[in-house]
C-alpha positions in Angstrom: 31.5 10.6 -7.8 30.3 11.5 -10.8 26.6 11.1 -11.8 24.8 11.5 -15.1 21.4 12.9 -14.9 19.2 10.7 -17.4 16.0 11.7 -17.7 13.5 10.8 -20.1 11.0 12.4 -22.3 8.2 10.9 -23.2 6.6 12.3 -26.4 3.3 11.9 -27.1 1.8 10.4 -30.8 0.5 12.8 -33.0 -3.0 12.3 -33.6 -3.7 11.3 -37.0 -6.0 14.2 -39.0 -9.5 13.8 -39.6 -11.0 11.9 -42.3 -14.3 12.3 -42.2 -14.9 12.9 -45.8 -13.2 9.2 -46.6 -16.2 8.3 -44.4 -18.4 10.2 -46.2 -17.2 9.2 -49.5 -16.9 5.6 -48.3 -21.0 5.7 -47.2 -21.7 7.1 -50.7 -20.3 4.6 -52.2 -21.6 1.8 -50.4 -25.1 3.1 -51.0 -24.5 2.8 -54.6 -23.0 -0.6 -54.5 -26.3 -1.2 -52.6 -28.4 0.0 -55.7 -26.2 -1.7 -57.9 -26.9 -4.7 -56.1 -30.9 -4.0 -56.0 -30.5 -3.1 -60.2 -28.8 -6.6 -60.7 -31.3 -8.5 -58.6 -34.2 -6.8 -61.0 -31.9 -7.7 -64.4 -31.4 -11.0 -63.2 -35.4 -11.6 -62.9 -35.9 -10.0 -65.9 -33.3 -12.1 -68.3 -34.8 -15.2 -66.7 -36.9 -16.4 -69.9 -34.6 -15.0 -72.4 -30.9 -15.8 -70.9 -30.9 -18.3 -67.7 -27.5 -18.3 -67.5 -26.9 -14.8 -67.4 -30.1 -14.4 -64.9 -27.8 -16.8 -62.8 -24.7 -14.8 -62.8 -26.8 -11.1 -62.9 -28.5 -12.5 -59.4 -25.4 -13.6 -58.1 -23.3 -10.9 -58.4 -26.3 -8.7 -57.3 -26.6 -10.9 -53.7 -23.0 -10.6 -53.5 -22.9 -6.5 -53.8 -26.0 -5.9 -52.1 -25.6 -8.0 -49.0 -22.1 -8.1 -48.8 -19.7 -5.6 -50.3 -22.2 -2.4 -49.4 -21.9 -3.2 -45.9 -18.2 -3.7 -45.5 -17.8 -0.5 -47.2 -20.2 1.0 -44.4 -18.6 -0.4 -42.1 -15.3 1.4 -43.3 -16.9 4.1 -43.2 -17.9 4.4 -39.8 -14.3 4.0 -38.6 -13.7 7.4 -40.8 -16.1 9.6 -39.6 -18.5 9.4 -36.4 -21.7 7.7 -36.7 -23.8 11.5 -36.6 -22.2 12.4 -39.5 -22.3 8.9 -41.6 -25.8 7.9 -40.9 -27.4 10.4 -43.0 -25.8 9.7 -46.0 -27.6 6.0 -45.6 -30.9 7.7 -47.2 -29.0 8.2 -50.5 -30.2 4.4 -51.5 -33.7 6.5 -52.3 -31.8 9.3 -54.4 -29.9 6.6 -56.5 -33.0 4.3 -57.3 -34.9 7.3 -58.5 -31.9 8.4 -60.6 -31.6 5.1 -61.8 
């Protein structure tokens, strides 16, 4: 009788490489889009005698960046890079209203 050894390998996935500076880039990012947001909110307010429409779409699109396209970006980022190494990046909001 004549028998054929099968036996299987099972290889194991690479891991994928480390990209914590996406995350890092990602979180500096958002906090600007969160400035951004804050900056349109403060144009909006003061274009409201001159330009209503413009206040209108300034505010808007200020809302819109600050509470929601800043924290979809952090929350990209945290799936880059672990929270201890994201988090501090969070206190740039401070840095880039000063500069700003």
């Amino acid at each position: 009788m004549n028998s054929t050894d099968t036996t299987t390998t099972t290889t194991t996935p690479e891991p994928l490489p480390s990209l914590w500076y996406v995350g890092i880039g990602l979180q500096i990012f958002s906090s600007m889009c969160g400035t951004a947001g804050k900056i349109f909110v403060r144009l909006s307010s003061l274009q409201k005698t001159k330009h209503p429409m413009l206040s209108k779409f300034l505010f808007r699109i200020g809302l819109v960046t600050n509470t929601a396209v800043g924290p979809l970006i952090d929350v990209a980022a945290y799936s880059f890079a672990p929270q201890s190494l994201v988090a501090p990046f969070g206190g740039l909001d401070v840095v880039w209203n000063a500069l700003l």
